[in-house]
N, C-alpha and C positions, 0 to 999 in steps of 0.2 A: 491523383498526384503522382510526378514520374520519380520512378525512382533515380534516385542522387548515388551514381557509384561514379570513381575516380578511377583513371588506370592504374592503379595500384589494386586494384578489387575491392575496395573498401567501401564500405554504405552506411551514407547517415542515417542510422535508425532512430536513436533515442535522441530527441529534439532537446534545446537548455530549458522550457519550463519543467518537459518530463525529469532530467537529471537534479535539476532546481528540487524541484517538488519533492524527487525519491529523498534525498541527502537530509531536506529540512523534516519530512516523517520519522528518519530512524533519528534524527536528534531529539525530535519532540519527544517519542514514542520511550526514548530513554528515561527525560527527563520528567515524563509527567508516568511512567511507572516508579521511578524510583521517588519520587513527590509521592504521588498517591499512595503508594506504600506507604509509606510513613503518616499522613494523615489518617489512614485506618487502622494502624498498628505504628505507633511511636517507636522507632528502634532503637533513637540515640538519644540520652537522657541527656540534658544542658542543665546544670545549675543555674538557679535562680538569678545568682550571685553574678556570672557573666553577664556585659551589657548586653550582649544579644538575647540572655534566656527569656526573658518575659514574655518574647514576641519570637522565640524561634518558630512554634507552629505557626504562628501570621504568615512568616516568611514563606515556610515553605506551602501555604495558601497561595499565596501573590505568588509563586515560580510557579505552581501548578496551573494556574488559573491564566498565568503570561501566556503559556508553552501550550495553552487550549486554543487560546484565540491565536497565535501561532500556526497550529496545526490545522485548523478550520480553514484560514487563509490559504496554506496550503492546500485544501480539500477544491475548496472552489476553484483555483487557478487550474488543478488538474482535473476540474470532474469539465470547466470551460473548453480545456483546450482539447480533450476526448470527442466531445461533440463538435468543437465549431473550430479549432486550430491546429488540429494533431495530423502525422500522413498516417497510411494504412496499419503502422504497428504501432499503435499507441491511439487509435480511436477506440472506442466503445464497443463494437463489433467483436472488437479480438477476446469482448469475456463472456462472449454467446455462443461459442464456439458448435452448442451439440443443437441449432437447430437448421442445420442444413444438413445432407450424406454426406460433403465431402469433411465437415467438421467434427461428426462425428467418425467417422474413419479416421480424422488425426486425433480426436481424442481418446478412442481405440489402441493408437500405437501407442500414444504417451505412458497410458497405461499401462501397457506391457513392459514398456521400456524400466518404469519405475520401479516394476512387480519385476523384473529381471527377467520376464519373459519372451525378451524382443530383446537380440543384443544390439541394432543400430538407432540412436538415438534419432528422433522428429526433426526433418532435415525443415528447419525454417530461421527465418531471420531477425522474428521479433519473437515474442512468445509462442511456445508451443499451446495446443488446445487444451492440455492441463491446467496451463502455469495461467493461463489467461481465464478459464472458470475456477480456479482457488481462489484467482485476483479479484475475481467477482463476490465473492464469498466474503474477501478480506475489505472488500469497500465498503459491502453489507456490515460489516462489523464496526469500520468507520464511523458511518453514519450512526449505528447503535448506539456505539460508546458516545460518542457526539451530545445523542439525543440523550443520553442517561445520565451523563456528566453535568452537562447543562441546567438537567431538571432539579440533579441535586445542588448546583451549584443556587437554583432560583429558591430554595428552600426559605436564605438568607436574607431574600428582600420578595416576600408574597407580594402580589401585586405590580412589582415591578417586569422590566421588559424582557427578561428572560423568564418570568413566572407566565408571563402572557402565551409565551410560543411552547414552553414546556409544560405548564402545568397542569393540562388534562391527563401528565404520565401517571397523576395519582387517582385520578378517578379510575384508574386501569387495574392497577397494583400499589402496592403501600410502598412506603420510605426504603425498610430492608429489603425490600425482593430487587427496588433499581439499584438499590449498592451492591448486592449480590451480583447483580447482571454487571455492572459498572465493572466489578474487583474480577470475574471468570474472565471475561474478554480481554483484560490484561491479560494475564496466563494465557489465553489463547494466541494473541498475538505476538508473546514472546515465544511460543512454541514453536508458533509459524516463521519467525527472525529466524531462530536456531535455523531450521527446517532447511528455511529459503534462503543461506548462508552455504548449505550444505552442496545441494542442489546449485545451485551458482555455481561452484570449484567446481562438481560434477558433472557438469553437462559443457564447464569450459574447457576440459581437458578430456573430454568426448567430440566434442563439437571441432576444438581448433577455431577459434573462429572470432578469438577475443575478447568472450562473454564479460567477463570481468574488467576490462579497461571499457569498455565501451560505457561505462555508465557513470565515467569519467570524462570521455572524447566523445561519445555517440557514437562513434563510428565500428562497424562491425564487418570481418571479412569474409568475401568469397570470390570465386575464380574469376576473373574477368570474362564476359562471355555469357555468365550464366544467371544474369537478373533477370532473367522471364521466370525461370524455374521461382524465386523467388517473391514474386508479385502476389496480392491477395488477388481472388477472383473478381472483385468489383474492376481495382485497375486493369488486369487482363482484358476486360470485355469492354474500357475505353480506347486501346490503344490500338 
């Protein structure tokens, strides 16, 4: 795919289902931590006596359970367009980073860069070789949580169609070890929010290069002139 820059130096990176997708996981990711929170540990007491109390935890069931099949949709629109829709920074590729030399040589710098042991940040245009095997890591966790959610959500109706696809997770391990796994991977994925919040501001006001609007606009910048330097090796060796 050729790269799309404008004489202004600007380059469409991040495509609308990738910006679609980011935007609809940090809403889900909110509201089905602050949901499930509360269905493992009740934090706000509702009188009986209020019309809502009877059925406040239904509700916050049905927001949690919305905000899954939400997030799922989400999952497959970006795990589709990785594989079969995406250009060079936003394919699958970009969170394999360490099995070629030259991806391991950028995951190398990354490294450095983060350990403060490099002061020039990973000159590229979509993800650097870190931020794309963390991102691997964090889809793994995706899918987990997915898988753990689900199995607990089939508890509810045995037999039924999410008992079918999830229900050999008990043949594996018992009810408390998947809510365990279910409730850690929250925390982990808000660690990683914090983290990748951080990281974002830091690498925008390193970089110069728009990091932060671009995931807004897609569009990210650099000198006019200089989109070869920028190209993945695949497009390179079509052009």
């Amino acid at each position: 795919m050729a790269t799309r820059v404008n004489n202004t130096g600007r380059v469409y990176v991040w495509e609308i289902p990738v910006r679609l997708t980011h935007w609809i996981n940090v809403a889900s990711i909110i509201v089905l931590s602050f949901t499930g929170y509360y269905i493992g540990n009740p934090y706000v007491q509702v009188s009986s006596r209020e019309a809502y109390g009877p059925y406040f935890m239904g509700n916050m069931r049905f927001i949690h359970i919305l905000f899954a099949y939400i997030f799922v949709a989400s999952l497959v629109l970006r795990t589709y367009w990785a594989f079969f829709g995406g250009n060079q920074w936003v394919s699958w590729r970009a969170l394999i980073p360490f099995v070629t030399a030259e991806g391991r040589g950028k995951l190398k710098h990354a490294v450095q860069y983060y350990l403060f042991l490099r002061r020039e940040p990973p000159t590229v245009l979509g993800h650097n070789a870190l931020a794309g095997f963390t991102y691997a890591i964090i889809v793994f966790l995706y899918f987990l949580q997915t898988l753990t959610g689900f199995a607990l959500y089939a508890q509810s109706n045995p037999g039924g169609f999410w008992w079918a696809l999830t229900g050999w997770v008990f043949l594996i391990v018992d009810s408390q070890f998947v809510r365990l796994v279910h409730h850690l991977i929250m925390w982990l994925l808000i660690a990683f929010a914090i983290h990748h919040v951080y990281s974002a501001f830091l690498v925008d006001v390193e970089e110069a290069n728009g990091l932060m609007s671009s995931i807004f606009s897609g569009w990210k910048f650099i000198c006019p002139g200089d989109e070869e330097a920028f190209e993945s090796p695949g497009e390179a060796s079509e052009s």
